[in-house]
C-alpha positions, 0 to 999 in steps of 0.5 A: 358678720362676714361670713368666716369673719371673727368679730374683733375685740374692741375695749367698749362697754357697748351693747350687750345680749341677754348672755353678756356678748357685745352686739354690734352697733351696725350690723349689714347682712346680705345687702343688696342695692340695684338701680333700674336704668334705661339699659336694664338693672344695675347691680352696685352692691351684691351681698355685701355685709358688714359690722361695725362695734361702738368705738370701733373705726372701720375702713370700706376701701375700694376704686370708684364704682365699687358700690362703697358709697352705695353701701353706707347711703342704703343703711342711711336711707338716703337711695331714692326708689325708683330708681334704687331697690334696696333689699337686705336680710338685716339692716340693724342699728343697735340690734333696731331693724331698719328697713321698713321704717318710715321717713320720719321715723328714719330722720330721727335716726339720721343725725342724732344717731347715724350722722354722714359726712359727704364727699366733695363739701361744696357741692354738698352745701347750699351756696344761698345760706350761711354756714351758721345758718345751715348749722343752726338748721339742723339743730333747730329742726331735730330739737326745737330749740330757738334761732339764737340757740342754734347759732351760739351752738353753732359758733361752739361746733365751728369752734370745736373742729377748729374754725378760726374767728368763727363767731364772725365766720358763722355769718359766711357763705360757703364760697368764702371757705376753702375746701379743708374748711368747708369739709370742716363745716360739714364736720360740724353739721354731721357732729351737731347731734351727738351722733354715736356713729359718722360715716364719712365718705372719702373726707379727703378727695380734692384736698392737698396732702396737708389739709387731708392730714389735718381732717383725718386728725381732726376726725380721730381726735372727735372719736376719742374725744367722743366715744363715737364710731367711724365709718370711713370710706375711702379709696386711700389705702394709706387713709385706711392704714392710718385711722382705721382698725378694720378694713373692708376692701370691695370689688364690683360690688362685693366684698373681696377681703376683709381683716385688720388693716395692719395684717390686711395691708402687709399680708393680704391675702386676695389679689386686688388687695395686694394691687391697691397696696403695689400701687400706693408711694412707700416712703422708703420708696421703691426701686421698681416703681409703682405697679399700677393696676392694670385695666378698669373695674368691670361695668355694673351691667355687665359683671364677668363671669366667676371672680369678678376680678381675673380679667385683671388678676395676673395669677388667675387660673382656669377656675377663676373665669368659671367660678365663682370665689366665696368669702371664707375665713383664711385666719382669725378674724382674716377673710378673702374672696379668691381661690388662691387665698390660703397661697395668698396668706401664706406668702405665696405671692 
């Protein structure tokens, strides 16, 4: 758990300890990656922790470079070494412990119990084979079962996340498909196994606001349908808002605030939290426009020193250039990484 943080409560029959109390169906701590690099080491993610219960969906928000992606492929086992090092206290699945585990005792954890959607489908699809064959693979390789089996339940996810004509759409290449449908497809591959838990990383990047409404349907209407829990990482504070419960927003590799997202995004309580909601379109619009920002998020080799955010922060303090700001709990279930964190949550903006 983040420290300070409060588990929150989620309506699940889940998995419980020897005295009753609901165990989380991921649990990170401490996490740590790093990669060697020509230049030196690069730190991308620097102690970041995080759970996530069953039925629960969970929002790792942050710009690019924050180490969101990097978080969710060391839990998948998915960085190669070298050049990556990944090192954590505890990375559980199902209170299983995950590290040290061997490859193939990993590829059966992947799919048929974690399973990931990737961001920008083309490129992460084979343009050689068709979409019912990259399907079918996957259910043939981690089953058994035969070139005809695989493609009849092939046709039955196409269809279940709404593909039209996919019995003749099976034998297309992926070119043959639109982005919103190519991300579509690797719904289908992620969901072939029944996973309990989809990571799905930025969904929507590259898709028009039409068709990223439809995903993010799409992807709420399988958790229900399913049971399944949801990671979804996401630069989009509006994304987060709609479809997540909690939301865990991340800075130069850290994380800098967490807490339901309905509280988070109305009240926060940590300065780039308040700057990523400022930079977002209202629908009542604004009258003083966007407030983007300003500068760029700090090179990985070179973090600044204290809060990693006060070359950017417009209410640093001294302090903020010298210390560093531990996570700590501001309200139940409400934490922040910043000095001015308890002004912050009480309004004092």
């Amino acid at each position: 758990m983040i420290r300070g943080d409060v588990a929150p409560v989620v309506e699940t029959e889940g998995l419980r300890d020897s005295v009753g109390e609901v165990v989380p169906l991921l649990s990170v701590s401490r996490l740590m990656v790093e990669f060697d690099t020509p230049f030196g080491a690069l730190r991308a993610v620097n102690g970041v922790d995080f759970q996530i219960f069953e039925g629960e969906t969970l929002a790792i928000l942050g710009e690019s470079g924050s180490g969101k992606s990097v978080c969710v492929q060391a839990v998948m086992g998915i960085i190669d070494s070298p050049p990556g090092n990944v090192d954590a206290e505890h990375i559980r699945y199902q209170g299983k412990e995950l590290q040290g585990l061997s490859e193939s005792e990993m590829r059966k954890i992947r799919g048929s119990e974690i399973a990931m959607v990737f961001q920008e489908p083309h490129a992460a699809l084979d343009p050689a084979f068709t979409v019912g064959q990259q399907i079918g693979e996957v259910l043939r390789v981690h089953t058994g079962c035969t070139w005809g089996q695989a493609k009849r339940r092939a046709r039955e996810l196409m269809e279940r996340v709404g593909i039209p004509s996919a019995s003749t759409r099976l034998d297309d290449y992926p070119h043959e498909f639109s982005g919103g449908m190519c991300q579509r497809v690797m719904i289908a591959m992620a969901l072939a196994l029944d996973p309990r838990l989809l990571i799905a990383d930025e969904p929507t990047t590259a898709l028009d606001v039409t068709v990223q409404a439809q995903v993010l349907d799409l992807l709420e209407s399988l958790k229900e349908e399913t049971g399944m829990s949801l990671i979804l990482i996401t630069h989009d504070v509006g994304v987060a808002a709609e479809v997540a419960e909690r939301a865990l927003v991340m800075y130069a590799g850290q994380v800098v605030e967490t807490g339901p997202t309905g509280e988070l995004f109305t009240g926060p309580a940590h300065p780039y939290t308040l700057g990523l909601t400022d930079a977002i379109p209202h629908l009542e619009g604004r009258q003083d426009g966007l407030v983007p920002i300003k500068g760029a998020p700090p090179d990985p080799r070179n973090i600044p020193s204290g809060c990693p955010f006060h070359p950017r922060c417009s209410r640093a303090i001294e302090k903020c250039s010298t210390e560093v700001p531990v996570l700590h709990s501001v309200a139940e279930g409400r934490s922040s990484a910043c000095h001015l964190a308890e002004e912050m949550f009480r309004g004092d903006h």
